[in-house]
N, C-alpha and C positions, 0 to 999 in steps of 0.2 A: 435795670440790672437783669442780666440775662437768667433763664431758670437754670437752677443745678440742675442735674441727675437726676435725685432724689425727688426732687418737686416735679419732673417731667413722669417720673414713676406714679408721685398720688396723681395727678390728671388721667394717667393711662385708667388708673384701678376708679377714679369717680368716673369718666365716662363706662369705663366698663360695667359701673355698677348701674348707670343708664339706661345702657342696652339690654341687661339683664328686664330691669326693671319694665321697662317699652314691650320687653319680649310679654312679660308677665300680664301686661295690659292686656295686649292683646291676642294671648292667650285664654285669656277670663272673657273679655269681648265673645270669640269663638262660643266660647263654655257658655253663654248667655247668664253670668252671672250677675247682680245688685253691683253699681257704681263698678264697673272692671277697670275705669284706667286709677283706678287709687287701689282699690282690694287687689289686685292684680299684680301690681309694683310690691304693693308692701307683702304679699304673699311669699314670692320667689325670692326678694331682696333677702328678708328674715331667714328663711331656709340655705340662700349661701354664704349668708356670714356663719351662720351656726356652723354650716361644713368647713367655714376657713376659707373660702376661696381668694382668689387676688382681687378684693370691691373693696371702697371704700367709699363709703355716703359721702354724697356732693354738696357737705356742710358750707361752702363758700356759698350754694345759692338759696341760703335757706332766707338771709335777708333779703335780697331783692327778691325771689318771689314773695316771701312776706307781704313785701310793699305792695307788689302786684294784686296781692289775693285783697289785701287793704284797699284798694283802689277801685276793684269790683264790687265790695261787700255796700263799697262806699256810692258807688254807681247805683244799688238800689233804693237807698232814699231819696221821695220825692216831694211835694208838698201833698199829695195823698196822704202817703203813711206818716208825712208831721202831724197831721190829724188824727192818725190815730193811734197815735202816742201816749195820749190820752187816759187810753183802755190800756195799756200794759202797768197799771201803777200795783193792783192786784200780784200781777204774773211777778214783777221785780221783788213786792214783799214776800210775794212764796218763794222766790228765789234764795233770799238772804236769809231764809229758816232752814229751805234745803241744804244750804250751806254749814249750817252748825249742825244740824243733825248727821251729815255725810260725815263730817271729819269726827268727830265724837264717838262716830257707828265705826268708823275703817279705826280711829286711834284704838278703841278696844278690840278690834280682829287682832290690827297687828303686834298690842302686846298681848294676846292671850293664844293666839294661834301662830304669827311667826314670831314670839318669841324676843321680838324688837326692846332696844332699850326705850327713855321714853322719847328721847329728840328723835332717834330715828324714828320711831312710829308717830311722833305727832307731823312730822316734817312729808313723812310717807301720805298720810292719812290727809293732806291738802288733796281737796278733787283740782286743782287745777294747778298752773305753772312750772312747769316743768324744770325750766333751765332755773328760775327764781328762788324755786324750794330745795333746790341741790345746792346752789349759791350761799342761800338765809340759813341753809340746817349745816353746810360745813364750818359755816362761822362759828353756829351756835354748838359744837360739836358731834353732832350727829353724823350716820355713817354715807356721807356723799352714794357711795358706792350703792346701796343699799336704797336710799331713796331715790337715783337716776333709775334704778331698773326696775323700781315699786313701780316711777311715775312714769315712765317712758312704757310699760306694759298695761300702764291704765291706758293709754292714750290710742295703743296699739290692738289693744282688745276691746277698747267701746268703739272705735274706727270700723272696726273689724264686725260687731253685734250687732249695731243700732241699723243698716243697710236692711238685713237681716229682717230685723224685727220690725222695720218699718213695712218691708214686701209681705210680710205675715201678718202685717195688720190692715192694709191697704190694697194688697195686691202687686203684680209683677212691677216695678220702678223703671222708668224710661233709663236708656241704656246709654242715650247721646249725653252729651256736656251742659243740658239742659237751659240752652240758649238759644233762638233764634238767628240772631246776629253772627256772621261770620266775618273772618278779616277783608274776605274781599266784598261787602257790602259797607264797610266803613269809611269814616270821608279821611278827608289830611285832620279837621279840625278836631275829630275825634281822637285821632291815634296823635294828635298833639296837647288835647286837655289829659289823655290818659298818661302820657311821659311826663307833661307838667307836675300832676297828682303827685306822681311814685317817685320822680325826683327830690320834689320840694316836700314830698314824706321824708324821703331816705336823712336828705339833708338835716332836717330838723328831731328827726328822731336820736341824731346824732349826738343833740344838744338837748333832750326834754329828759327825766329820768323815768317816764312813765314804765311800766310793763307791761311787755310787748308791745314796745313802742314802734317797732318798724310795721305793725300791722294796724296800730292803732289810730296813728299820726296819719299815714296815707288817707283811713278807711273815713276820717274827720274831714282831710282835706275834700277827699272825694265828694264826701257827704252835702258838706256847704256849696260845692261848686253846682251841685245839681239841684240844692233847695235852692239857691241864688237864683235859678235859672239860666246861669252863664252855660250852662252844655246839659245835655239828655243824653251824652255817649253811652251805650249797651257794652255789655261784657260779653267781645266773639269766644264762641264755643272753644275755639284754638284755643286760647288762653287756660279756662276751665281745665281743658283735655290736662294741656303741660303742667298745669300747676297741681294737678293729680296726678299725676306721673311722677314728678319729683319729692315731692312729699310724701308721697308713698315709700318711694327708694329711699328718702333720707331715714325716715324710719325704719323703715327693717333692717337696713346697715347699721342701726345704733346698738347691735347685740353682739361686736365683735369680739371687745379683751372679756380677758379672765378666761374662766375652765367653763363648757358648756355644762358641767354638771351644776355648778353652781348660779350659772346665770337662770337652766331651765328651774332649778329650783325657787329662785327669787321669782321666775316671771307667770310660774303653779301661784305662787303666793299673792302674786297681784291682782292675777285671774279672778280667783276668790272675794276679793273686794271689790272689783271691777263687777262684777255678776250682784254683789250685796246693791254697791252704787247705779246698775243700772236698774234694778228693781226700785229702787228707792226713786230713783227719775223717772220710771213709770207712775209709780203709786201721785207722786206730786202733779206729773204731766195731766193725768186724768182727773186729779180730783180738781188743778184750776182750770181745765178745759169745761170743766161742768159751770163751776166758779161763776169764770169768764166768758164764754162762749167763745173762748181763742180756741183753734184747732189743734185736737191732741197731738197730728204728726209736728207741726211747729215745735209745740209746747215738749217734747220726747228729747226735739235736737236741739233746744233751747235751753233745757237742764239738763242733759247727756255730760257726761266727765270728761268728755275729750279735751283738744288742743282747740284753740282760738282759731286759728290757721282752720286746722282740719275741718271742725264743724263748720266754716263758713263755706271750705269749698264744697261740704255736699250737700248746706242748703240750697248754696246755688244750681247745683249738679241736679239736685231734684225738685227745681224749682218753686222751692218753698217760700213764706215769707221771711226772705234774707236778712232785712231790716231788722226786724224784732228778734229772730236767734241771732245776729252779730253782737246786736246792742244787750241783748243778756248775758253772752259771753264775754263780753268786753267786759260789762260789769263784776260779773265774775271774777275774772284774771285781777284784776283792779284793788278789790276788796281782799281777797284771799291774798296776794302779796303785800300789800300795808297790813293785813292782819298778823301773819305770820312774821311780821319785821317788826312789828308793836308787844307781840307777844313771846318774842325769844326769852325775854330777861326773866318772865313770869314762868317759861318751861325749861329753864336752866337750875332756873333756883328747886324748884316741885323736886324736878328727876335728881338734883345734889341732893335735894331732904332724902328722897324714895333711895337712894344709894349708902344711905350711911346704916351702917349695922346699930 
């Protein structure tokens, strides 16, 4: 069926928002900024939705890059790091404490400071899953509206900090895509185990109910292919570069509807929590880095509030150990949406008692 009108218009305004976004890259590039093909996009992108301009984030590719970044994350296990796997069993149980402490800590910001009933502020107050906790908290009655721009400005301001705060604590951050490999050093059989991966993710993701399952199904497939030993294909820098580029754009175009005064106001309030939550992933980063002897910069983007998606492409981006921040954030997203899907009934019933005169 051929495109209407109106559908040749959203392509014109998602490529537009593209180009915007590319421009932005590579403007920050110039700037010699921390990570520019992601801070870069998601800089400009945010600033011309706010104006209203004609962009429209390029949500059709948010799955199949998904799968792609899956596919990568999934490229760096090897039977090295099955080994030391081992050693993360500390890092995982400080994880699932930083877990209840974050949401506990952001649940009382946001009924004490914005004001929140309680589903939206418990729904808000999830550090992770974005599209899951707008989904689980409109069931539960909470205000959709309300926790998309809590959770989308968490995601958008620790994207935005942790760069930052990692060059403040290590020094300047390589600026490339932080990969050796390029596409034209790649063979056929690589860029055919790589299409394999992301296909036979996409496919199955279709049919599993995990969450985020188009990043998580690939980043598995990937993973086994390469502990198997059936392929050692590398993730070329190209790849990296676009999948920061688009992700970027796709986020900052997510601030279009409604009134900018209300949206800036909701995205002041997230800030706030986001600044409480990345303190918080410091304080845990450093004391299991002591712990463990795992490295604080790992351990920073390993428990950072970001998106699944996001943190992996700038572990990769700054060539960190990918493996272990993937698989903490997977676990993350994982728990934090079967918790919040086990626990509606139990913050349905509280906020009906807490509302009755």
């Amino acid at each position: 069926m051929a495109a209407t009108r109106s559908q040749w218009a959203r392509y014109a305004r998602m490529a537009l928002a593209l180009a915007v976004g590319l421009l932005g890259g590579v403007a920050f590039w110039w700037l010699a900024t921390p990570l520019p093909w992601l801070l870069g996009p998601l800089f400009i992108s945010l600033v011309v939705s706010l104006l209203r301009l004609p962009v429209e984030a390029p949500t059709p590719l948010r799955i199949p890059i998904s799968a792609f970044v899956g596919v990568m994350l999934g490229a760096t296990y090897s039977p090295e790091v099955l080994g030391q796997m081992a050693g993360w069993w500390l890092t995982i149980l400080g994880l699932l404490g930083y877990m209840v402490i974050a949401t506990a800590m952001c649940f009382l910001y946001f009924r004490a400071v914005a004001g929140f009933d309680a589903r939206t502020a418990f729904f808000s107050a999830m550090p992770g899953g974005l599209s899951e906790m707008v989904i689980i908290g409109d069931s539960a009655g909470a205000d959709p509206r309300n926790v998309a721009l809590v959770q989308a400005g968490r995601v958008v301001f620790t994207v935005y900090s942790i760069p930052f705060l990692i060059e403040f604590m290590n020094g300047p951050l390589n600026r490339v895509a932080g990969q050796t490999v390029g596409l034209a050093d790649m063979q056929g059989s690589a860029f055919l185990w790589l299409g394999l991966c992301a296909a036979a993710g996409l496919a199955l993701g279709y049919l599993v109910k995990l969450p985020a399952r188009f990043l998580i199904v690939p980043m598995v497939l990937s993973a086994v292919v390469h502990l198997a030993g059936w392929s050692d294909f590398k993730t070329p820098w190209e790849f990296v570069v676009a999948a920061q580029v688009i992700l970027g754009t796709i986020l900052g175009c997510g601030f279009q509807d409604g009134r900018v005064r209300e949206i800036l106001r909701v995205l002041l309030i997230s800030l706030g929590a986001t600044f409480l939550l990345v303190l918080l992933s410091l304080g845990f980063a450093w004391t299991l880095s002591w712990m463990s002897g795992v490295g604080l910069t790992e351990l920073l983007l390993a428990y950072s509030p970001g998106g699944v998606a996001e943190m992996g492409v700038l572990a990769l981006a700054l060539q960190l150990e990918v493996a272990m921040v993937s698989l903490h954030h997977a676990i993350r997203i994982v728990v934090l949406v079967f918790a919040a899907a086990s626990l509606v009934p139990l913050v349905v019933r509280l906020s009906t008692r807490g509302s009755r005169p």
